[in-house]
Structure formats: structure tokens, C-alpha cells
LOROMAR-867360 format. One record per residue (C-alpha): x, y, z; residue number from 1. Coordinates in nm, 2 decimals. Layout:
! LOROMAR-867360
{torgu {X, Y, Z}, NUM}
...
//
This chain:
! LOROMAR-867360
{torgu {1.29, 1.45, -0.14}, 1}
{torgu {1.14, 1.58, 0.21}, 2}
{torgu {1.32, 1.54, 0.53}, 3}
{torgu {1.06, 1.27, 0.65}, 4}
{torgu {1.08, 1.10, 0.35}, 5}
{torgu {1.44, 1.09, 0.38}, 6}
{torgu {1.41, 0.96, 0.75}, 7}
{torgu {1.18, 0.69, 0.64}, 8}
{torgu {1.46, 0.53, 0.40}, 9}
{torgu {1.74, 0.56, 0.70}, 10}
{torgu {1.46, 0.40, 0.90}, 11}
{torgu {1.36, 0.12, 0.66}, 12}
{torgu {1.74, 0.05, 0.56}, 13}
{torgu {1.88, 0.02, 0.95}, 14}
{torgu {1.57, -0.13, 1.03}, 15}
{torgu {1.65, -0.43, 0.74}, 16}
{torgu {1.96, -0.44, 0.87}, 17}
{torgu {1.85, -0.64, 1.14}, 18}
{torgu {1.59, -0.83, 0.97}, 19}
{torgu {1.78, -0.98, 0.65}, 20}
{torgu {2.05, -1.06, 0.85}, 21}
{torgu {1.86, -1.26, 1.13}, 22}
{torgu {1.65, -1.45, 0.88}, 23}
{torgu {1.88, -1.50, 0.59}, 24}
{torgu {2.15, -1.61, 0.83}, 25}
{torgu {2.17, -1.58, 1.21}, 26}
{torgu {1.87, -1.78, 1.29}, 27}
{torgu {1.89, -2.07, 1.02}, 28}
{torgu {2.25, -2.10, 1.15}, 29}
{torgu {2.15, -2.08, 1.49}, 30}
{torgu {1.92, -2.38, 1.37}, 31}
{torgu {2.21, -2.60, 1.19}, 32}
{torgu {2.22, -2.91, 1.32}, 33}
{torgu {1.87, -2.92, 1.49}, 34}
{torgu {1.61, -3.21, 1.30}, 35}
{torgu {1.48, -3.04, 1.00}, 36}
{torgu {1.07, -3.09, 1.14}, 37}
{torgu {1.20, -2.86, 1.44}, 38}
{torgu {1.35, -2.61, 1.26}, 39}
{torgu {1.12, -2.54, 1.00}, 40}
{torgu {0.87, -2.51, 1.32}, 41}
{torgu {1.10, -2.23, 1.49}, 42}
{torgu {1.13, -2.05, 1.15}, 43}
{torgu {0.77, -2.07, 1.05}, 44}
{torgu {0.65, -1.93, 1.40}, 45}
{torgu {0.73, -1.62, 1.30}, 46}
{torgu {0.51, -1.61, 0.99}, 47}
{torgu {0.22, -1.77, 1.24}, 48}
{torgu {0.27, -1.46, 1.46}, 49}
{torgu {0.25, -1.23, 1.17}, 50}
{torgu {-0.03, -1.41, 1.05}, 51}
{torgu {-0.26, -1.35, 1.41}, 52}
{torgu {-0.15, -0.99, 1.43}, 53}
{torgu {-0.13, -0.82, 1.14}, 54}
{torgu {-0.49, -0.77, 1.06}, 55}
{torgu {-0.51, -0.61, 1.44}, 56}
{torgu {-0.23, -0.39, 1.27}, 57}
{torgu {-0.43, -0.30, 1.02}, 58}
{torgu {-0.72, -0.20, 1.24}, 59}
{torgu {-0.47, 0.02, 1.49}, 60}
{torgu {-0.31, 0.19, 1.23}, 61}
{torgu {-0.65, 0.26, 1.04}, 62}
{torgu {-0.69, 0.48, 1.40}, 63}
{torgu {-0.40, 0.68, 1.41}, 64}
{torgu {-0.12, 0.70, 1.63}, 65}
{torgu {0.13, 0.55, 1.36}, 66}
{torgu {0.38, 0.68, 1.56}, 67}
{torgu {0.26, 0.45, 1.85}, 68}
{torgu {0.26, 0.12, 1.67}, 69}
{torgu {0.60, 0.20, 1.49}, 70}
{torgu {0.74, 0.25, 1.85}, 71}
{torgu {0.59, -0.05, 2.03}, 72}
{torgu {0.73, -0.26, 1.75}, 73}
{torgu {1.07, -0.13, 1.72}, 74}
{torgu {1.11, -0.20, 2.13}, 75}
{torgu {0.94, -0.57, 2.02}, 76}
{torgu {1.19, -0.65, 1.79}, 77}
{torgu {1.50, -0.52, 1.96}, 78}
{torgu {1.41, -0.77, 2.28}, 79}
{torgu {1.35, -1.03, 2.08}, 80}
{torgu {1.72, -1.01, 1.90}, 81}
{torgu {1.83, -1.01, 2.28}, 82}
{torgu {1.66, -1.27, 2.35}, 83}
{torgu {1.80, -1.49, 2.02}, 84}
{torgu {2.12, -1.42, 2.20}, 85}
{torgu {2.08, -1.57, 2.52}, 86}
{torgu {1.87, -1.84, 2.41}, 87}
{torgu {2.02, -2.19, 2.48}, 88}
{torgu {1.84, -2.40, 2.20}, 89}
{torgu {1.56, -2.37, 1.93}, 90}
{torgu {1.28, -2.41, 2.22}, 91}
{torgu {1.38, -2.09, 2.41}, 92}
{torgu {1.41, -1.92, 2.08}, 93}
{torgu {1.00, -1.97, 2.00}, 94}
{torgu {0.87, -1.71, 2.23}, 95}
{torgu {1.09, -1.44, 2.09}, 96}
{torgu {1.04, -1.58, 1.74}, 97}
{torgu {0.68, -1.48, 1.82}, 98}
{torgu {0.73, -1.15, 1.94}, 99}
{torgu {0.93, -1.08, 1.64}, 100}
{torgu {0.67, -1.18, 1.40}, 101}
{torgu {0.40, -0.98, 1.60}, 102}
{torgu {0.64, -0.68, 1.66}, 103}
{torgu {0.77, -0.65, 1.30}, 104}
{torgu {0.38, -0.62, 1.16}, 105}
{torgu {0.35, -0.31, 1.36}, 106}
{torgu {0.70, -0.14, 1.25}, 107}
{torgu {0.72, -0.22, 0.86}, 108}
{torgu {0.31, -0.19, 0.79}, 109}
{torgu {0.29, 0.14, 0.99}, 110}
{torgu {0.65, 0.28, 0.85}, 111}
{torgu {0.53, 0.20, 0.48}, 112}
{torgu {0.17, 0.33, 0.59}, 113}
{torgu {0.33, 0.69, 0.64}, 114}
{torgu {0.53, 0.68, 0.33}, 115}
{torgu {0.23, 0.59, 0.09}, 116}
{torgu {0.08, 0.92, 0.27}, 117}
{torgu {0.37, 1.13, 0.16}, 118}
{torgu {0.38, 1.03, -0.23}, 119}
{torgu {0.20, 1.18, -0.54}, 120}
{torgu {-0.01, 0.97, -0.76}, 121}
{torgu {0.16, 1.04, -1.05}, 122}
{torgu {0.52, 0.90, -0.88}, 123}
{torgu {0.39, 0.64, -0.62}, 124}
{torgu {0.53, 0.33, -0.81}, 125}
{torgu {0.92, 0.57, -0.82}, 126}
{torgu {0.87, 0.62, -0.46}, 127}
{torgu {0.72, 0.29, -0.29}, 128}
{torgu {1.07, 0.15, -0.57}, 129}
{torgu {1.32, 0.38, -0.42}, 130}
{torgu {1.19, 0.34, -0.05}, 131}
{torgu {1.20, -0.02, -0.11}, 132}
{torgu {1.58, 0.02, -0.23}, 133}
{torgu {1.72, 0.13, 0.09}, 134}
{torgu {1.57, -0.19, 0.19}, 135}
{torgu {1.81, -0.36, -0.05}, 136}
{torgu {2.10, -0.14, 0.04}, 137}
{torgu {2.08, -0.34, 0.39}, 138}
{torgu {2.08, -0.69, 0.19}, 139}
{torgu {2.35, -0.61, 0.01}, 140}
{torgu {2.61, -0.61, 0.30}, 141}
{torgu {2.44, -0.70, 0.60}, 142}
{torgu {2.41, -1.07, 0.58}, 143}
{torgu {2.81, -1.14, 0.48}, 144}
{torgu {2.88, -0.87, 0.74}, 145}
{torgu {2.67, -1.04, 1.04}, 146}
{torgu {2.84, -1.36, 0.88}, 147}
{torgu {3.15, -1.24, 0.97}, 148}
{torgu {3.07, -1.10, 1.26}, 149}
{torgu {2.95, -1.50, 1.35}, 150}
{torgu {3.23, -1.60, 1.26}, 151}
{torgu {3.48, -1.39, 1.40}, 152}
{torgu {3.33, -1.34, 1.75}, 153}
{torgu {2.99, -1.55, 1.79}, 154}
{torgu {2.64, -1.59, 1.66}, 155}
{torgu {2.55, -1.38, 1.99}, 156}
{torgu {2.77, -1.06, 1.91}, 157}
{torgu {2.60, -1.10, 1.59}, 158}
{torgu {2.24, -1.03, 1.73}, 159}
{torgu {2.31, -0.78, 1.95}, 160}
{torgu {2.49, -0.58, 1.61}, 161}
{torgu {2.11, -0.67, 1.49}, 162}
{torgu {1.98, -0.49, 1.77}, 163}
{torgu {2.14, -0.20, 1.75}, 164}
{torgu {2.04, -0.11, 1.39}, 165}
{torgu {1.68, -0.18, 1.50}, 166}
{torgu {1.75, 0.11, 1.76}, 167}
{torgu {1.89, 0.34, 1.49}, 168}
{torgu {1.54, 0.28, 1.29}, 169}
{torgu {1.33, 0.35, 1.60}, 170}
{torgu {1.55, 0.68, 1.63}, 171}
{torgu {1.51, 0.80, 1.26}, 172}
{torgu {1.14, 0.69, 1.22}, 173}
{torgu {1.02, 0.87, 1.55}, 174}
{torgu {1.19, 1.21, 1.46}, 175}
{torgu {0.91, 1.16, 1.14}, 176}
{torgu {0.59, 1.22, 1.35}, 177}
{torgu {0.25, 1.15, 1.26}, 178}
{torgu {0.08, 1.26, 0.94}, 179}
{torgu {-0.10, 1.61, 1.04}, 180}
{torgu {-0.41, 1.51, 0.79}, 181}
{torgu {-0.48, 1.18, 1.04}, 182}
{torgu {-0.72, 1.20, 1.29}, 183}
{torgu {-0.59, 1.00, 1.57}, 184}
{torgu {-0.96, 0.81, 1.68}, 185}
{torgu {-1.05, 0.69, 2.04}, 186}
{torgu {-0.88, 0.36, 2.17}, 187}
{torgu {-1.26, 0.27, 2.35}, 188}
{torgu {-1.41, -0.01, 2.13}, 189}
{torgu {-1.27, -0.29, 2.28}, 190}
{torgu {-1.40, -0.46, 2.00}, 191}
{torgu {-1.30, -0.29, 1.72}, 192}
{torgu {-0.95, -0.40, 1.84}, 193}
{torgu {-0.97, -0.73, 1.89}, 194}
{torgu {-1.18, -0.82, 1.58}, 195}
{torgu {-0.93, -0.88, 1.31}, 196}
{torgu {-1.17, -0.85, 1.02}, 197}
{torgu {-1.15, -0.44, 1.11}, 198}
{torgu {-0.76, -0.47, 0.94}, 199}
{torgu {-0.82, -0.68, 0.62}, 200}
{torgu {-0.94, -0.51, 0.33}, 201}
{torgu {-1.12, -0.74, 0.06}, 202}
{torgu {-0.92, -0.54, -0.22}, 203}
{torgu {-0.61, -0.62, -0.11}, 204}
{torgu {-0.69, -0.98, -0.13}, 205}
{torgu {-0.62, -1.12, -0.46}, 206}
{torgu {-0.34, -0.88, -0.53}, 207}
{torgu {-0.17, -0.98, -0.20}, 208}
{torgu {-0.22, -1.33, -0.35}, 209}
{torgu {0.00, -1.28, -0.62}, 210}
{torgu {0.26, -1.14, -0.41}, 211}
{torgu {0.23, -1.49, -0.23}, 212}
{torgu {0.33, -1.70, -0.51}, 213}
{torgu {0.68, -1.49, -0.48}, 214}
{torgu {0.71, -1.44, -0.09}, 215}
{torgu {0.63, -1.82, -0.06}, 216}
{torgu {0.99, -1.90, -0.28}, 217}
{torgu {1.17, -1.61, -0.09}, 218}
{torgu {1.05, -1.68, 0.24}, 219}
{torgu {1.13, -2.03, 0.17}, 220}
{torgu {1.51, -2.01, 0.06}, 221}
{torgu {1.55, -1.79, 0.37}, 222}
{torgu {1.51, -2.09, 0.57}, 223}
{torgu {1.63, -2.38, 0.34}, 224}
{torgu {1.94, -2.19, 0.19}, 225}
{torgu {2.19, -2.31, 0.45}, 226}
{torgu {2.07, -2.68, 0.39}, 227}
{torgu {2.11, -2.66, 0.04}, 228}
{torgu {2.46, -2.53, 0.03}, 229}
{torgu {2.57, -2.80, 0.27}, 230}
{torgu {2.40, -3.07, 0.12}, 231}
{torgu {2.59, -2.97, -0.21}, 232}
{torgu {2.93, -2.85, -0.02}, 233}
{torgu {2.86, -2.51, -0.20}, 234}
{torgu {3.08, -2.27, 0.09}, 235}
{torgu {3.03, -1.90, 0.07}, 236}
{torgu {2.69, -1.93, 0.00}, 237}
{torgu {2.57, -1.61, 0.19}, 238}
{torgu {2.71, -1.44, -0.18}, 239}
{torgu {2.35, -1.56, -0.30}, 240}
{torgu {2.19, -1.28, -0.12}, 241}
{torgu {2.44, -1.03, -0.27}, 242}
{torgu {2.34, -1.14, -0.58}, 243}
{torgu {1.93, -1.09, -0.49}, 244}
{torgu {2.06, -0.76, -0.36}, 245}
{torgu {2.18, -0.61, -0.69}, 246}
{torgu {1.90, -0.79, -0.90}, 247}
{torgu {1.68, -0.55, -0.63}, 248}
{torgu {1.90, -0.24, -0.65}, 249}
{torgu {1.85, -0.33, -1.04}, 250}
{torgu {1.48, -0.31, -1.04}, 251}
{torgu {1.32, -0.16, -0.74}, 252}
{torgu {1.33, 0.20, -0.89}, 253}
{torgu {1.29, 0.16, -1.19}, 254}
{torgu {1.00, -0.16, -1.20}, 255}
{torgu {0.84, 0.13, -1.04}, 256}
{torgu {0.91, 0.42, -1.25}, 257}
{torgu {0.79, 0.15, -1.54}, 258}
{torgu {0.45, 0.06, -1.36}, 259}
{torgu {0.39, 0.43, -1.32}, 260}
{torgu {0.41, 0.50, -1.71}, 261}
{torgu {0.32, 0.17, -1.88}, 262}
{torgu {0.06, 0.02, -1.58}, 263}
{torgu {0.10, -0.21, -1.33}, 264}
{torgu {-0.05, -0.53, -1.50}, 265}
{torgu {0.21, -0.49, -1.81}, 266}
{torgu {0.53, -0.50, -1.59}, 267}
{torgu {0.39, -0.75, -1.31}, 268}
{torgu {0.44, -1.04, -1.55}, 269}
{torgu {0.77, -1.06, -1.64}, 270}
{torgu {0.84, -1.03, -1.27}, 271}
{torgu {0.67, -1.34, -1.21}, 272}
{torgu {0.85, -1.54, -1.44}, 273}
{torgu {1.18, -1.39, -1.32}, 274}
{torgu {1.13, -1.56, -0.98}, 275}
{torgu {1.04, -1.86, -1.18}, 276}
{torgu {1.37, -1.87, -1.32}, 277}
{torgu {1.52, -1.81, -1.07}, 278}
{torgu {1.37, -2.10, -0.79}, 279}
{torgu {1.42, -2.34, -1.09}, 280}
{torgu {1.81, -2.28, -1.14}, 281}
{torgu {1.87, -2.24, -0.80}, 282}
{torgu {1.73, -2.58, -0.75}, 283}
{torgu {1.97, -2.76, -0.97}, 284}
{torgu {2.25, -2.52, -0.88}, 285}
{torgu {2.57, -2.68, -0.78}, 286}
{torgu {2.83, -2.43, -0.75}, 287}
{torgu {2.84, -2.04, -0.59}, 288}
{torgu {2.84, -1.95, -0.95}, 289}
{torgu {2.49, -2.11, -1.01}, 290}
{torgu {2.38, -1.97, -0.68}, 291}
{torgu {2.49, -1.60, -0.80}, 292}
{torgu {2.29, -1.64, -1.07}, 293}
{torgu {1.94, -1.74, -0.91}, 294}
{torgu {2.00, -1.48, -0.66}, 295}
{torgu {2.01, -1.25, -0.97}, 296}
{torgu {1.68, -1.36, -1.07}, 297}
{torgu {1.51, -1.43, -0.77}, 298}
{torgu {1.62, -1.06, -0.65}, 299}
{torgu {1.48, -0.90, -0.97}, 300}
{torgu {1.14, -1.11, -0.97}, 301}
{torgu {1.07, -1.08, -0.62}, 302}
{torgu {1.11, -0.73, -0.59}, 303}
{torgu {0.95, -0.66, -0.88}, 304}
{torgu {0.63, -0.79, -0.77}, 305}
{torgu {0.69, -0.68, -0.44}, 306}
{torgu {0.69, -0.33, -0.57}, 307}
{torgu {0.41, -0.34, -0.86}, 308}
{torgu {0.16, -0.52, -0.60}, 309}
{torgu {0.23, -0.21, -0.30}, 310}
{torgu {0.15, 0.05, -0.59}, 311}
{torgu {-0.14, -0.15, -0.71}, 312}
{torgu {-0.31, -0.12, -0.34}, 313}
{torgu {-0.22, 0.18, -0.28}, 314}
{torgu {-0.38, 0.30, -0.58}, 315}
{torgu {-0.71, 0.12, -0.49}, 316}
{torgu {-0.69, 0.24, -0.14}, 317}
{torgu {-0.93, 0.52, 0.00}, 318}
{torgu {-0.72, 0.70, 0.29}, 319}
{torgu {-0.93, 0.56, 0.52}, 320}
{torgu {-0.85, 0.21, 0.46}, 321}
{torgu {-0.46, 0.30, 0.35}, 322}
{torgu {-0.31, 0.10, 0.67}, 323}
{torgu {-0.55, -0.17, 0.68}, 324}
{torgu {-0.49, -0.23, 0.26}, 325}
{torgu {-0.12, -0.23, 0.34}, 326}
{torgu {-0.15, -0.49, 0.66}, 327}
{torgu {-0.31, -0.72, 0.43}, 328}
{torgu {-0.08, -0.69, 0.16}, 329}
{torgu {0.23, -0.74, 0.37}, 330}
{torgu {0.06, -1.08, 0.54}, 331}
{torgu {0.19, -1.26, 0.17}, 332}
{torgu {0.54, -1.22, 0.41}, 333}
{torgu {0.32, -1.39, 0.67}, 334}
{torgu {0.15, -1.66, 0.48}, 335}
{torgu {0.51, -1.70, 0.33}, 336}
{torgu {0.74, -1.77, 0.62}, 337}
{torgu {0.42, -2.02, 0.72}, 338}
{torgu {0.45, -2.21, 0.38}, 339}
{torgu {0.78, -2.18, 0.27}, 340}
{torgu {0.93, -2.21, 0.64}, 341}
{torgu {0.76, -2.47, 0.76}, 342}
{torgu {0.53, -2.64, 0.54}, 343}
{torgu {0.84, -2.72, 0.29}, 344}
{torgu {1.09, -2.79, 0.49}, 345}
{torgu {0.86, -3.10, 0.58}, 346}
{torgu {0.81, -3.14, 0.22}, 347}
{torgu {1.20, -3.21, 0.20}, 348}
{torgu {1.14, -3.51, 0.37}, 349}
{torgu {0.91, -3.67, 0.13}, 350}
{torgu {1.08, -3.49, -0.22}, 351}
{torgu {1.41, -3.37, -0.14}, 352}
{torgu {1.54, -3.01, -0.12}, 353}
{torgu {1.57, -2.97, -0.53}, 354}
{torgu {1.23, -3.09, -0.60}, 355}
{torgu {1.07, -2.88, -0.33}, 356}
{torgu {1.25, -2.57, -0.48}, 357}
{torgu {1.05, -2.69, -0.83}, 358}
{torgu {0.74, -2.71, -0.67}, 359}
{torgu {0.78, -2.32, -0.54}, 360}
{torgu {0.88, -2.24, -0.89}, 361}
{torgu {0.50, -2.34, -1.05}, 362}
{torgu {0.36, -2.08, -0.79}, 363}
{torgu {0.47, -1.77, -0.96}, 364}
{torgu {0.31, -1.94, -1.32}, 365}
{torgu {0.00, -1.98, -1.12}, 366}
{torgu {0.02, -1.63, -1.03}, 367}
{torgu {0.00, -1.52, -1.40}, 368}
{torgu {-0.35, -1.70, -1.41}, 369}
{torgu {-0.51, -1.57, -1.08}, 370}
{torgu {-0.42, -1.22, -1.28}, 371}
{torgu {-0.54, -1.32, -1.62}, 372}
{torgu {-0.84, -1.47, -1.53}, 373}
{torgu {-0.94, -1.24, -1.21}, 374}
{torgu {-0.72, -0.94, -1.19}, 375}
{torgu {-0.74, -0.65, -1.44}, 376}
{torgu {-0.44, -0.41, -1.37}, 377}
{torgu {-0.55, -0.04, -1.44}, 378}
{torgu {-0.28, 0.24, -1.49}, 379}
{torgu {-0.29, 0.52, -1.21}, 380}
{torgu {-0.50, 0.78, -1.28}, 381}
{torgu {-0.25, 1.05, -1.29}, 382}
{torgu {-0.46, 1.29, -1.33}, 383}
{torgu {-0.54, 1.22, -0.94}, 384}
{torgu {-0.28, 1.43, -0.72}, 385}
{torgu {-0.23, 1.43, -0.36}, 386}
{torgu {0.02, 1.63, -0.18}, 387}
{torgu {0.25, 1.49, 0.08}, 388}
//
């Protein structure tokens, strides 16, 4: 492992920190209480914001200055945490919901951006799987320990903890620099940034679909998780996520490692019916024991096609499109806190909370098709080698 390499995982993990434990927990129990049409509104925003910006991310980073972008967003995200601490209701919390969504396009696309630069052909799918682990690491801990935090001195405390591991990941991702082989391009085409098509790349498209039909369910139980429990007077249900976590520490790695030597196409599937499994026993789950289980699955599907899909653009990436390929592969997170969020949390209304988690578990089956019919995996060419 190189030392920027290594500074890329302390920046993903601290930086994931913040995130898993602001959207598996502090916000949707900032939300409790609050009519369910409302908060699935105040969730969702932040999968609308994603949705505007990140193809302007794409286009940015296609330009150079990572470093810029990962900057600007890290200082995004850490005022809005602030700002979810001082805010008096779920109205005040929209703007920063915003700026989150906007800001965290800009830090995870132009962080992963620099790490598909530094990895080999031959060992992408083992690299993007262990960079994505120290994004698990954070899961594992982070949402019981902001939890407790809550708990033991206020949802507010919490936040700013939040914050403060988003500063440790601006720290550790600025000491990595910008890639030497990346021409940083003039900022004087006003419309080149502005014009969104310049960040989506039509090859990212359909794969970024698939990862949809898993985002969608994760995104989802983010939001609805806390209802669920409650509705079935399941307590401790925060253990869920520890159970996703090891299902991701299970698999990232090695899903990767896999893809790498047996091709992408032959390992995505099983993934896909994982999270299948795993949305359809969580939705008649009625005890933390049941939980722990779907988090099991839903950890080891999601994460599987989370890591497959980010090796499978990459590979049909030229450099010149690298950012711009990633930015429209992480918009499934975008697309997902929009539909999952916000469009079923009103769904609840008309089907109930189990029925909607059925409905999210046909998506992933779906999935399989859109591959069968339209998407041909290839294995890397390995015989393709580029040097960090």
C-alpha cells in the first residue's frame, strides 16, 4: 500500500463517520415524531441536491483540481452538521440538508476519483473492495456510538462528534495532493460548468442503474428504519446496521478480489439476490434477531453490487472521463435517497411499511434482467496495466 492510498482509507473511514451516523440515525431521529409526508420530504432533499449537482461534479473534476472540490466539500458538510445542531425543527434543517447533498457529491466522487487513479488493472476490483471497507469500519461502530452519544448528552453533541470526523477527513485527504499525471484545465467556460450533460457519461448509465435497484432499498431503510422498529416495539434496533456492517466487512474485499478473477457479471448476481433477501425478511421481521439477520444480507448484497458496479466503470472508463464516469455512478445514492426517502415513505401511507419494503425487494430481480437482456459484463483485461 502507498502512503496516499493509505490516507484515502483514514479519509473515506472518518469521513463515513459522519455520514452513516447522520443518516442511519441522527437525522431520522431528529425527525421522530414529525408527519411522515414531512419527513420523507427533509430526508429526500438531500438525494434532490445530489441529484442537481453531481453531474456539475463530474464536469469539475473531469478538469482537475481534485484537491479543490474535495476541500470545498469537506467545509460543506461540516456546516451543515452545525447547522443540524442548531436547527429548531425539520424546516430549518432543509437548507443544510441541501448543502449536504451538494457538498457530499464533491468529497466522495472526487476522493474515489483519486483512488481509481492510484490502482492497477489487474487489482482494481481488491482495491475499490478494501477502500470501500474502511467505509464499513465507520458503520460498524459509528451509528450505536452517536446513539449513545444522543442518548447520553443530546442529539446536538451528537452532530458536532459528526463534524469533527468530517474535519479529520478533510485533514488526511488534503495531505494526498493531486494526481501529477492531471492536467488541471482553465476554469473560463462558463458554460462548460454550468451544463450538466459535461459530468454524465452515457457508459455509466445502465450500470449505475443496476446499482439503483440496491441503493433505492438501502437508501430507503435509512430513513424508514426508525419507523419500523417502533411500529413493531423492536428496541435496539441501531444493531441492524452492525449487522450490514459485518455482511460488508464480509464481502467488500473479497466480492472484489472475486470480480477481478472470475469477471464482474458472474459475481454481480448473487449480490442482487442477497439484497433481495434481505428487504424481504426485514419486512416481516419482528424481533432484533430478525433484524440482525436482514442487516446480514442487506450488507452483503448491497456492497457487493456497490463494489462490482465501481470496478465495472472504471474499467470502461478512458482517463479522461474517469470523474465524470464515477459522478454518474454515485447519483444511484442520489436517485436513491429521492425514491427510497421520499417517494416510499408516502407509499407507507397507501401499503403500509412491510409491503413497501416488498415492493423495494422486486427491484434488485429487475436488476438481473436490465443485465441479462442489456448488460454483458466483460472480465478486465489484465493484460492492461497502469501504474499508480
Amino acid at each position: 500500500m502507498t502512503v496516499p492510498y493509505i490516507l484515502a482509507l483514514v479519509a473515506t473511514h472518518f469521513f463515513f463517520v459522519g455520514y452513516h451516523s447522520s443518516a442511519n440515525v441522527l437525522v431520522p431521529e431528529a425527525l421522530l415524531g414529525v408527519p411522515v409526508g414531512l419527513a420523507g420530504f427533509v430526508l429526500g432533499v438531500f438525494g434532490f441536491a445530489g441529484v442537481i449537482t453531481r453531474p456539475l461534479t463530474g464536469g469539475l473534476l473531469n478538469l482537475g483540481r481534485r484537491q479543490l472540490w474535495i476541500r470545498l466539500g469537506a467545509i460543506g458538510i461540516i456546516v451543515a452538521f452545525i447547522g443540524y445542531s442548531f436547527a429548531p425543527g425539520p424546516w430549518p434543517m432543509v437548507p443544510f440538508r441541501i448543502l449536504h447533498g451538494a457538498a457530499m457529491g464533491f468529497f466522495a466522487t472526487g476522493l474515489l476519483s483519486l483512488v481509481a487513479e492510484m490502482l492497477p488493472d489487474s487489482r482494481r476490483g481488491l482495491g475499490l473492495g478494501i477502500f470501500y471497507t474502511a467505509n464499513t469500519l465507520a458503520l460498524f461502530y459509528a451509528p450505536s456510538f452517536l446513539k449513545h452519544v444522543t442518548d447520553t448528552f443530546s442529539i446536538e453533541a451528537a452532530f458536532m462528534v459528526a463534524a469533527g470526523s468530517t474535519l479529520i477527513a478533510l485533514i488526511s485527504a488534503s495531505l494526498i495532493g493531486d494526481p501529477l499525471q492531471i492536467k488541471a484545465k482553465p476554469l473560463t467556460n462558463i458554460g462548460y460548468l454550468i451544463n450538466p450533460i459535461n459530468g454524465i457519461a452515457k457508459s455509466a448509465l445502465l450500470p449505475m442503474l443496476i446499482f439503483l435497484s440496491t441503493a433505492t432499498g438501502y437508501m430507503a431503510i435509512t430513513g424508514l428504519l426508525p419507523q419500523l422498529a417502533e411500529s413493531k416495539s423492536i428496541e435496539n434496533y441501531t444493531t441492524f446496521w452492525q449487522a450490514a456492517a459485518l455482511g460488508q466487512l464480509a464481502c467488500r474485499a473479497l466480492v472484489g478480489w472475486l470480480s477481478d478473477r472470475f469477471g464482474r457479471g458472474t459475481i454481480l448476481l448473487p449480490t442482487l439476490l442477497l439484497m433481495t433477501t434481505g428487504l424481504v425478511n426485514l419486512a416481516y421481521a419482528d424481533t432484533a434477531n430478525a433484524l440482525l439477520l436482514s442487516g446480514l444480507f442487506v450488507g452483503l448484497g448491497n456492497a457487493g453490487v456497490q463494489v462490482i458496479i465501481a470496478a465495472l466503470i472504471v474499467d470502461r472508463a478512458p482517463p479522461s472521463e474517469l470523474a465524470s464516469s464515477l459522478a454518474t455512478y454515485t447519483l444511484a445514492w442520489d436517485f436513491g435517497a429521492i425514491l427510497g426517502q421520499t417517494g416510499f415513505s408516502f407509499l407507507i401511507i397507501a401499503l403500509g411499511i412491510e409491503k413497501v419494503f416488498l415492493v423495494l425487494a422486486v427491484l434488485p430481480v429487475l436488476a438481473i434482467f436490465l443485465y441479462w437482456k442489456k448488460i454483458r459484463i466483460p472480465r478486465p483485461d489484465s493484460s492492461r496495466v497502469v501504474t499508480s
